[in-house]
C-alpha positions as CSV (number, residue, x, y, z in Angstrom):
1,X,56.9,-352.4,-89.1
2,X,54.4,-349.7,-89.2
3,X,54.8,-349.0,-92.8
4,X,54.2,-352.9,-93.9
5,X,51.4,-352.6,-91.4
6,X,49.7,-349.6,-93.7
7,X,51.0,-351.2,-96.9
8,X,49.0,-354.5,-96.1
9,X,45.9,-352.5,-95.2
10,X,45.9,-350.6,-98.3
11,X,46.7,-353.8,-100.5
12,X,43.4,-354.8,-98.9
13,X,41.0,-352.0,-99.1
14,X,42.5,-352.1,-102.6
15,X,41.4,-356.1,-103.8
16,X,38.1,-355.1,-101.8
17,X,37.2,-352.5,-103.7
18,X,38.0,-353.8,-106.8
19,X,35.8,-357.0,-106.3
20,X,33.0,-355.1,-104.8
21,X,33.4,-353.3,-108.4
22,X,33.5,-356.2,-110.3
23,X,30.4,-357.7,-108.4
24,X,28.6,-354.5,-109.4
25,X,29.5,-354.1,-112.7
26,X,28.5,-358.0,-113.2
27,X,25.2,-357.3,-112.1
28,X,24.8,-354.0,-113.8
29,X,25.6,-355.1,-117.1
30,X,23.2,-358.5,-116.9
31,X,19.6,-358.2,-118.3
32,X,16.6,-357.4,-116.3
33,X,12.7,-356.8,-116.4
34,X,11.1,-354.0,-114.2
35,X,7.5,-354.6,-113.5
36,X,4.8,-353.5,-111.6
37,X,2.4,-355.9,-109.7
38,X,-1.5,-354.6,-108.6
39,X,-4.2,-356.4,-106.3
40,X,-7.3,-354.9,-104.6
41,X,-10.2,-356.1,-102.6
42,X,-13.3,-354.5,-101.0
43,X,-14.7,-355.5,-97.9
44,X,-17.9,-354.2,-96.6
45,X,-16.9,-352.3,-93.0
46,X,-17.8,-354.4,-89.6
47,X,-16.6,-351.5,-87.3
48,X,-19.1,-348.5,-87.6
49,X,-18.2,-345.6,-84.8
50,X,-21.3,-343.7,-84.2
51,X,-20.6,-339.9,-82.1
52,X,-22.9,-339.3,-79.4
53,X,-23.1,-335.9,-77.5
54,X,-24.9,-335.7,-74.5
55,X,-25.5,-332.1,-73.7
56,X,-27.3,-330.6,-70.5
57,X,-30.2,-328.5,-71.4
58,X,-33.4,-326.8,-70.3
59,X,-36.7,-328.0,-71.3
60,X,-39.8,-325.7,-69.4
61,X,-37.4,-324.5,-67.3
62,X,-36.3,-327.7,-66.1
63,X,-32.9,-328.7,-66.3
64,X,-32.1,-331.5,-68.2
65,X,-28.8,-332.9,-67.0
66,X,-26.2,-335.0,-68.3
67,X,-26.5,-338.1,-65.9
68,X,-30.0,-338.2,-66.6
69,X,-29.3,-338.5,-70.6
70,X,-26.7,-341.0,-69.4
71,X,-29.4,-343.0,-68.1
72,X,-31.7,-343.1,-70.8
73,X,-28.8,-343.8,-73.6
74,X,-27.8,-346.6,-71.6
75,X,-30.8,-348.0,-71.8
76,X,-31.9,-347.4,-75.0
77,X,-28.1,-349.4,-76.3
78,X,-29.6,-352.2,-73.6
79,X,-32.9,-352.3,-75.8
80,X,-31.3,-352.7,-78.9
81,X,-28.9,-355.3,-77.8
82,X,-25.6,-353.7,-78.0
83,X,-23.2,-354.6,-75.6
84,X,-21.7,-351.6,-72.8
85,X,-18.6,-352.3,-73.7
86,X,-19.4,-351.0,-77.3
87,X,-19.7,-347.7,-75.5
88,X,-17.0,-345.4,-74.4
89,X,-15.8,-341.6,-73.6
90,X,-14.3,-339.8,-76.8
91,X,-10.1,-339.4,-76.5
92,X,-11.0,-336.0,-76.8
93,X,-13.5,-335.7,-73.8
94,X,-12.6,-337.9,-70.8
95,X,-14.8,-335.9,-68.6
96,X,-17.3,-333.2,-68.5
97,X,-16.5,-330.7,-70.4
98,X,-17.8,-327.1,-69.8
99,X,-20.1,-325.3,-72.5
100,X,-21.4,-321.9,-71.5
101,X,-22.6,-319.9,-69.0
102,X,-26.4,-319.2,-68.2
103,X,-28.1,-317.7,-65.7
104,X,-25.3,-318.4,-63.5
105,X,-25.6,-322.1,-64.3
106,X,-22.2,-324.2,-66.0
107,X,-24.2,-326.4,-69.1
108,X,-22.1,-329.4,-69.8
109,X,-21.6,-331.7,-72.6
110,X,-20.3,-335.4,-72.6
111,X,-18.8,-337.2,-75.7
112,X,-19.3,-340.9,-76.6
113,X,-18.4,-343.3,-79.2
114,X,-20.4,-346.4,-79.4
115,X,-19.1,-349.4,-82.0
116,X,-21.9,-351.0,-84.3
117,X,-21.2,-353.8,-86.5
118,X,-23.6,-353.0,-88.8
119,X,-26.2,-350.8,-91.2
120,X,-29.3,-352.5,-89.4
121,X,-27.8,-352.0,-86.0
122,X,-26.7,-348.3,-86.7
123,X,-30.0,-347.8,-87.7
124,X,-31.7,-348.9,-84.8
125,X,-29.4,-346.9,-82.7
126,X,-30.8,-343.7,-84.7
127,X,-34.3,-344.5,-83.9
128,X,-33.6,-345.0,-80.6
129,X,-31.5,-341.7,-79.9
130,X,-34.7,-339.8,-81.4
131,X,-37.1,-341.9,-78.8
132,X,-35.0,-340.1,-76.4
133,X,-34.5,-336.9,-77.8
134,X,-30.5,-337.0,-78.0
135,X,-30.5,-335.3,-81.6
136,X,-26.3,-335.0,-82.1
137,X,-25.1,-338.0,-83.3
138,X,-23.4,-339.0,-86.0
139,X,-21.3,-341.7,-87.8
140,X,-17.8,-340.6,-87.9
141,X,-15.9,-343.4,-88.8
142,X,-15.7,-347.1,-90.2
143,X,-13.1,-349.6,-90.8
144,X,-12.9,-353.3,-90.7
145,X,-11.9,-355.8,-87.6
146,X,-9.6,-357.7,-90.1
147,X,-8.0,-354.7,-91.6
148,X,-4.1,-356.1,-91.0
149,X,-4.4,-359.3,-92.6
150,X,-6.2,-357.5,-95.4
151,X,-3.6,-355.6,-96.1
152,X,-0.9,-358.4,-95.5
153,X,-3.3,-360.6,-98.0
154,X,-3.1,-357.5,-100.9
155,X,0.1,-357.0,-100.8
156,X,1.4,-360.6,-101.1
157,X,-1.8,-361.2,-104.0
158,X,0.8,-357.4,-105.7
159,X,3.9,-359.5,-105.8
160,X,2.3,-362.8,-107.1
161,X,1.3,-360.2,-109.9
162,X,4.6,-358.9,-110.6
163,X,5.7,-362.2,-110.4
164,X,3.3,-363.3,-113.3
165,X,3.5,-360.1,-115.2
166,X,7.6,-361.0,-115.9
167,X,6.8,-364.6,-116.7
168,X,4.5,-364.3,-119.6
169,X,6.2,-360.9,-120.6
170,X,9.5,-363.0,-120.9
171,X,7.5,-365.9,-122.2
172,X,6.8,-364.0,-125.6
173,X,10.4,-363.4,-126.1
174,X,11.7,-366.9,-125.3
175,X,13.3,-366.1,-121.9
176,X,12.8,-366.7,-118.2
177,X,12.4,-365.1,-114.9
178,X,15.2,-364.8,-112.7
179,X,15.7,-363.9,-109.4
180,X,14.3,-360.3,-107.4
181,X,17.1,-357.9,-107.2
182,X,14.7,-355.4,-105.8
183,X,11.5,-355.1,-104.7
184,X,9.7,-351.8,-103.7
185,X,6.4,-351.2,-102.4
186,X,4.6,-348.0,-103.6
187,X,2.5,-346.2,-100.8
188,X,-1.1,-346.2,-102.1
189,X,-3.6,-345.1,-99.5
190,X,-6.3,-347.0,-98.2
191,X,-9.6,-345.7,-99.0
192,X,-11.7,-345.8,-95.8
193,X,-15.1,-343.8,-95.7
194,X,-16.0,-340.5,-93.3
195,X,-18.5,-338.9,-92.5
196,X,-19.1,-336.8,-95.6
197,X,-19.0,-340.4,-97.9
198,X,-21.2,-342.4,-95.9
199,X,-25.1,-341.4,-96.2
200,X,-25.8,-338.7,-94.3
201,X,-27.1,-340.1,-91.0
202,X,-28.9,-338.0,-88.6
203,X,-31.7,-337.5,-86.4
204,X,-33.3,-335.0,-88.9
205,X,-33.1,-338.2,-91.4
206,X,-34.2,-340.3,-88.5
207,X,-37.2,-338.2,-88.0
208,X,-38.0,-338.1,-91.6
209,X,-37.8,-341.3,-92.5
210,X,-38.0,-343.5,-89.4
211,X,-41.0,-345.7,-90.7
212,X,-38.7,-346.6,-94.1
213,X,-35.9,-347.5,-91.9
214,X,-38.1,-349.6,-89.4
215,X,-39.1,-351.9,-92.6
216,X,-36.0,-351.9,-94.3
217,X,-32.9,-351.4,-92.2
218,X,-30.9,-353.4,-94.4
219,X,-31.3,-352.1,-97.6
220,X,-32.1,-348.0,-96.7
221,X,-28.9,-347.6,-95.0
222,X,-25.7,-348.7,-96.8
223,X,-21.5,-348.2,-96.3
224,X,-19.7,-347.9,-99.0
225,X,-16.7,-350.8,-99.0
226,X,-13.2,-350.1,-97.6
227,X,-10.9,-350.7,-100.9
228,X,-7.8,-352.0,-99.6
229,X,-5.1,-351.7,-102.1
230,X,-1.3,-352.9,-103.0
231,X,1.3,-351.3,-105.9
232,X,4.9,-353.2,-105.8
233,X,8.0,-352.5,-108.0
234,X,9.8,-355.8,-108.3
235,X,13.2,-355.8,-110.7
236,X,14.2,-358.7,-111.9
237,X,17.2,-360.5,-113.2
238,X,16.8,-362.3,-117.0
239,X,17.8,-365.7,-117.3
């Protein structure tokens, strides 16, 4: 009993095995069109982070402290219209964080980011930081609200264009597209800007050129677009 009992399962594994090579060998030996497909799009960022360190200082002798700068940043994002909430602690600094000794004294430094939808607003935020004499600030990041579907809209636009690619290629030889027997999608990265490809924003440029950016907000300061783009290896089957 046990031998017919291994007998049937090799008489199995054997008429699987040979149909699972058949099945290959079918498919390998039909004729197929590898292509590539491409889409891109640019949108212009709507999610501009802007670093803000508040640092305790002395100015005459008179210590300048952190809760105090609090105060007047507050203020100044209430002035220009910008929501609180738009405002928060770094990752990196979720509380005071200690700088130096001096004179027996513990100087302090606190780290925000505050989101700007914007150019104009980012540069009204500038002008304001100099009004209050916070000078370290900087844009360190942007990136778009909509960034997902973005990407989910690029990628489908890459296989339509493989798609298309195979048709007319096909076309001028009198055949037809068949079905996807693999489709691959190729990493490309996502070009976002940073700090060093944005322009240069600063209180020193502030400062320099505060009158220019009062008239012309919109045009002096500009982001470079976030180029979203999709590479897919589709393999087809030949009609």
């Amino acid at each position: 009993m046990y031998r017919y009992f291994i007998a049937t399962v090799l008489i199995i594994l054997i008429h699987t095995t040979s149909r699972a090579q058949t099945n290959t060998t079918k498919s390998d030996n039909q004729p197929y069109i590898e292509v590539n497909g491409t889409a891109e799009k640019e949108v212009v960022p709507d999610e501009i982070f802007i670093s803000i360190t508040l640092r305790e200082k002395y100015v005459d002798k008179t210590k300048i402290t952190i809760d105090i700068q609090e105060e007047s940043l507050i203020n100044a994002i209430k002035n220009i219209g910008i929501d609180l909430s738009n405002l928060y602690l770094s990752d990196a600094n979720a509380d005071y964080v200690k700088v130096y000794w001096q004179k027996k004294d513990v100087l302090t430094r606190k780290d925000y980011i505050l989101k700007v939808s914007n150019a104009t607003a980012v540069g009204n935020v500038f002008i304001e930081l100099d009004k209050i004499k916070i000078t370290d600030a900087y844009v360190s990041k942007v990136n778009h609200s909509k960034i997902d579907s973005l990407k989910k809209d690029v990628k489908i636009k890459a296989i339509q264009s493989a798609k298309d690619k195979a048709d007319y290629l096909l076309q001028a030889i009198g055949e037809k597209t068949g079905k996807p027997i693999i489709v691959k999608e190729n990493d490309v990265p996502m070009m976002f800007n940073d700090a060093s490809s944005v322009r240069k924003l600063n209180s020193v440029t502030i400062i320099s050129e505060r009158d220019k950016l009062e008239d012309k907000l919109d045009t002096d300061i500009q982001f470079n677009k976030i180029r979203v783009t999709s590479n897919i290896y589709v393999k087809f089957l030949i009609q």
